[in-house]
C-alpha positions as CSV (number, residue, x, y, z in Angstrom):
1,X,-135.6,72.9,-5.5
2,X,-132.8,74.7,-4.4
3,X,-133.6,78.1,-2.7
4,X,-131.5,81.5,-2.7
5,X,-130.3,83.1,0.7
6,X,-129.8,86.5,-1.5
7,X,-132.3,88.5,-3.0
8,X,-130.1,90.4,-5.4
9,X,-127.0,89.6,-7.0
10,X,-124.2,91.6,-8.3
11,X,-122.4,89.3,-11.0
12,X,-118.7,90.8,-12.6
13,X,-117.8,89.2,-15.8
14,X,-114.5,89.9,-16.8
15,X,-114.5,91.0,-20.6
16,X,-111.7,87.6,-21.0
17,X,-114.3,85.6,-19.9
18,X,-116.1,86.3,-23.4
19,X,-113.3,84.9,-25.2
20,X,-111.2,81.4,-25.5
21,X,-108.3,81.0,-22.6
22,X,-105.5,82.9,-24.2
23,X,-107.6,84.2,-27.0
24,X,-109.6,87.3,-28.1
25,X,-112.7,89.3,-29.1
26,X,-116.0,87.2,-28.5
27,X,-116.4,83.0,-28.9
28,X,-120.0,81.9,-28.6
29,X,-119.6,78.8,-26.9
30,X,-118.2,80.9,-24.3
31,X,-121.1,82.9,-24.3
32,X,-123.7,80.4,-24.2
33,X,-121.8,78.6,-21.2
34,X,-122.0,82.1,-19.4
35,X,-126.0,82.7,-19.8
36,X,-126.7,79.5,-19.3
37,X,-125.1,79.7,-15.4
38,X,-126.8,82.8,-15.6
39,X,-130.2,81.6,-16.2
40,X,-129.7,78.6,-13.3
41,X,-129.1,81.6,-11.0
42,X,-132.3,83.5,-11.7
43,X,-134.1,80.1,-11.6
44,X,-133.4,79.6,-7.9
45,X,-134.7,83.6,-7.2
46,X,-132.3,86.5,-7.1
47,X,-133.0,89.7,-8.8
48,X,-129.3,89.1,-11.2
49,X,-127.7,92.2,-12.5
50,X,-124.3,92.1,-14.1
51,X,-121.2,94.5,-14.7
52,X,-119.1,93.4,-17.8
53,X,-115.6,94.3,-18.5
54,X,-113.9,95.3,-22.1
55,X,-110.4,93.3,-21.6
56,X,-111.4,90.6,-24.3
57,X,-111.3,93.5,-27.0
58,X,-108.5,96.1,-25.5
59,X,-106.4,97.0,-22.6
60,X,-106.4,101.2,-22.4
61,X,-103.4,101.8,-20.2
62,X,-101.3,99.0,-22.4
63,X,-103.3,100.1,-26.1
64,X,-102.0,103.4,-25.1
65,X,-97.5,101.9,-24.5
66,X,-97.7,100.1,-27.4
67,X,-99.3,102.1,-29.7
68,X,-98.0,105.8,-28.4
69,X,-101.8,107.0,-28.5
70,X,-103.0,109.7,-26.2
71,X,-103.8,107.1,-22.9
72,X,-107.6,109.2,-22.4
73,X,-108.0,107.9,-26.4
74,X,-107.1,104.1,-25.4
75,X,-109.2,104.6,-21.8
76,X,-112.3,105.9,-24.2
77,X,-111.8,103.0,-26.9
78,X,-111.8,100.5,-23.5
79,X,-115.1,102.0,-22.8
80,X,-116.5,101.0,-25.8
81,X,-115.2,97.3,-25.9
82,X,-116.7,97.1,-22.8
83,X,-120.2,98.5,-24.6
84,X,-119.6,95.9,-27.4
85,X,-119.7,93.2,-24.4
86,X,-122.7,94.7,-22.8
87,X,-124.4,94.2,-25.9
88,X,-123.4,90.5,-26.4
């Protein structure tokens, strides 16, 4: 069996890596893939905790261009896409 040098890991998932290449919002398969790598990770030891990002869902500082919204309204609807991730 294969052993860990690390005892904790910090894993980033950016929120487009919930989606399809090119594609948006949240695609299972995707999802699956991801805690499946995940769980192969805490097999071999580390302590795993994991930052996700919104960027599947929305984009504040572009949201706020196109749309001509307040850009602390498009930063605060980010936050949330990235709580809608956090929950997948």
């Amino acid at each position: 069996m294969v052993e860990s040098k690390y005892n904790r890991v910090l894993l980033k998932l950016s929120g487009e890596s919930f989606c399809k290449p090119g594609g948006f919002g949240i695609d299972g398969s995707a999802l699956e893939s991801i805690a499946k790598r995940i769980l192969e990770i805490c097999k071999v030891g580390p302590q795993v905790a994991i930052v996700v990002g919104g960027g599947n869902f929305l984009r504040g500082e572009n949201f706020s261009k196109v749309c001509k919204i307040p850009r602390n309204t498009a930063d605060y609807m980010g936050m949330l896409a990235t709580i809608i991730n956090a929950c997948a």
